[in-house]
C-alpha positions in Angstrom: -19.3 -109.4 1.6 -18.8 -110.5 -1.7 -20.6 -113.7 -3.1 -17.7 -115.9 -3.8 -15.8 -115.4 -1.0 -18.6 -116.9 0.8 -18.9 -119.6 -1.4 -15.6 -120.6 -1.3 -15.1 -120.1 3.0 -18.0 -122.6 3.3 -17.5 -125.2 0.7 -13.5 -125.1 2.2 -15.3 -125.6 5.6 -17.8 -128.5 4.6 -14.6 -130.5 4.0 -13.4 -130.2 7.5 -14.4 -132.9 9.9 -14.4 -130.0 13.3 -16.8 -127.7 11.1 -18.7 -130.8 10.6 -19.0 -132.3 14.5 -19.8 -128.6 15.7 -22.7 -127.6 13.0 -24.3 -131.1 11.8 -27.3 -132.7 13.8 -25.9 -136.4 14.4 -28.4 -137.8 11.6 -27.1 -135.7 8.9 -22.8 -135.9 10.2 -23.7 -139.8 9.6 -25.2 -139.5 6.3 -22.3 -136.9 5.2 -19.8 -139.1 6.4 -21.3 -142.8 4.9 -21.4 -140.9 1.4 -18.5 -139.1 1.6 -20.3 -136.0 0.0 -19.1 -132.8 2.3 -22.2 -130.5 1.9 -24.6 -133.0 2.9 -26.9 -131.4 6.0 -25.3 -127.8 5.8 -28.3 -126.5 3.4 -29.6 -124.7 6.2 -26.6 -122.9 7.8 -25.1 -122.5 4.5 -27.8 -120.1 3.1 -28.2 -118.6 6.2 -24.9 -117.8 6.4 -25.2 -116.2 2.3 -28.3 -114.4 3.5 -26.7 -112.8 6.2 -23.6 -111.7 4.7 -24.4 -111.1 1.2 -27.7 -109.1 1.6 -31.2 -109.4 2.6 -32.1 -107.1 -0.1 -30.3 -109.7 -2.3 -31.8 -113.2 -1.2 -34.6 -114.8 0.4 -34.1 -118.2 2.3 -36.7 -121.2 0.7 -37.6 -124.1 2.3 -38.9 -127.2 0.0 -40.5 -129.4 2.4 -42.6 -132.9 1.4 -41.9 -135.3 3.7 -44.0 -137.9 1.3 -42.3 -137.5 -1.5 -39.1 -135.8 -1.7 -36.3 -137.3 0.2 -37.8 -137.6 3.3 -37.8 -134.3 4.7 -36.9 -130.7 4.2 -34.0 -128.9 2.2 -33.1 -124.7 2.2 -31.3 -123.1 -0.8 -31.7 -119.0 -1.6 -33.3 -117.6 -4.3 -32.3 -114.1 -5.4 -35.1 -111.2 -5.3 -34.4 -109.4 -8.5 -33.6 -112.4 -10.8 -35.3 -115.0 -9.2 -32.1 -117.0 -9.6 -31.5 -120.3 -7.5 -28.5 -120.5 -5.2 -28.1 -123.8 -3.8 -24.2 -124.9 -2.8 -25.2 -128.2 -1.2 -26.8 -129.0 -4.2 -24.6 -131.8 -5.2 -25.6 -133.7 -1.5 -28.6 -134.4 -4.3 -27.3 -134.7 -7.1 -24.6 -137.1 -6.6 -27.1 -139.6 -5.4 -29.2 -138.7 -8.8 -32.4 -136.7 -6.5 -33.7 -134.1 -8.6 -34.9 -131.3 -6.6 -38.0 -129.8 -7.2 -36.9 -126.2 -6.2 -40.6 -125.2 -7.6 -41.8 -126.6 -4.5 -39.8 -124.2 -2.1 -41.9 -121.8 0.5 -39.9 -118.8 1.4 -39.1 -118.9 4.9 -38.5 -115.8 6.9 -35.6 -115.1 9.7 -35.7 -114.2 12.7 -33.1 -114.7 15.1 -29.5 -115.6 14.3 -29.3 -119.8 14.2 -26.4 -120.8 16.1 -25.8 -123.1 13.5 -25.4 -120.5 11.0 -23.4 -118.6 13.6 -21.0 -121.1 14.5 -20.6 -122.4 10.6 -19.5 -119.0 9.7 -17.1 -118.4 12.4 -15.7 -121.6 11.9 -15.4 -120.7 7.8 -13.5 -117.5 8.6 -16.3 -115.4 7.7 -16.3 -113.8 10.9 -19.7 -112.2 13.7 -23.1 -113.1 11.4 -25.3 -109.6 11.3 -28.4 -109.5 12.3 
């Protein structure tokens, strides 16, 4: 599936308060509801859901996790194989609260089983039945 038809399915569905309730732990609906910025706590269904649909061959999930000294806990973006290119669409659940991230940081993570986060977030966004 192409790349920006993801894109836009998601960030459409970060906006709506049902997508929200059925993907987002209670902690992070909070937070994305106090600060009124829609991709807050979807970093890890969101590139899950890319990674699925645009390509293994294509991405590779990273996780950046320092609970000491970077926000408190951990954060997911994708980082394409050939280019080595950052993808990161809830990137602005950082940025408009002025949080660099240190994306040099990131451990690639691997996948093994379908989340039911991811599943139910792409659903949800139209995208249709994740692949394995």
């Amino acid at each position: 599936m192409e790349l920006t038809t993801i894109i836009s399915a998601l960030q459409n569905a970060f906006e709506r308060n049902d997508v929200k309730v059925a993907v987002l732990d209670d902690y992070w609906y909070k937070l994305n509801i106090e600060t009124g910025i829609h991709s807050t706590g979807f970093c890890f269904a969101a590139s899950e859901v890319i990674y699925r649909l645009n390509g293994k061959d294509n991405w590779k999930v990273v996780s950046l996790k320092d609970p000491d000294h970077w926000n408190n806990g951990t954060h997911y973006f994708l980082e394409n194989r050939h280019s080595k290119e950052i993808l990161d669409i809830t990137r602005n659940q950082y940025e408009e609260r002025s949080i660099d991230i240190p994306y040099s940081l990131g451990k690639g993570r691997g996948l093994r089983k379908t989340s039911n986060k991811a599943k139910t977030l792409a659903l949800m966004a139209g995208l249709g039945e994740l692949p394995r």
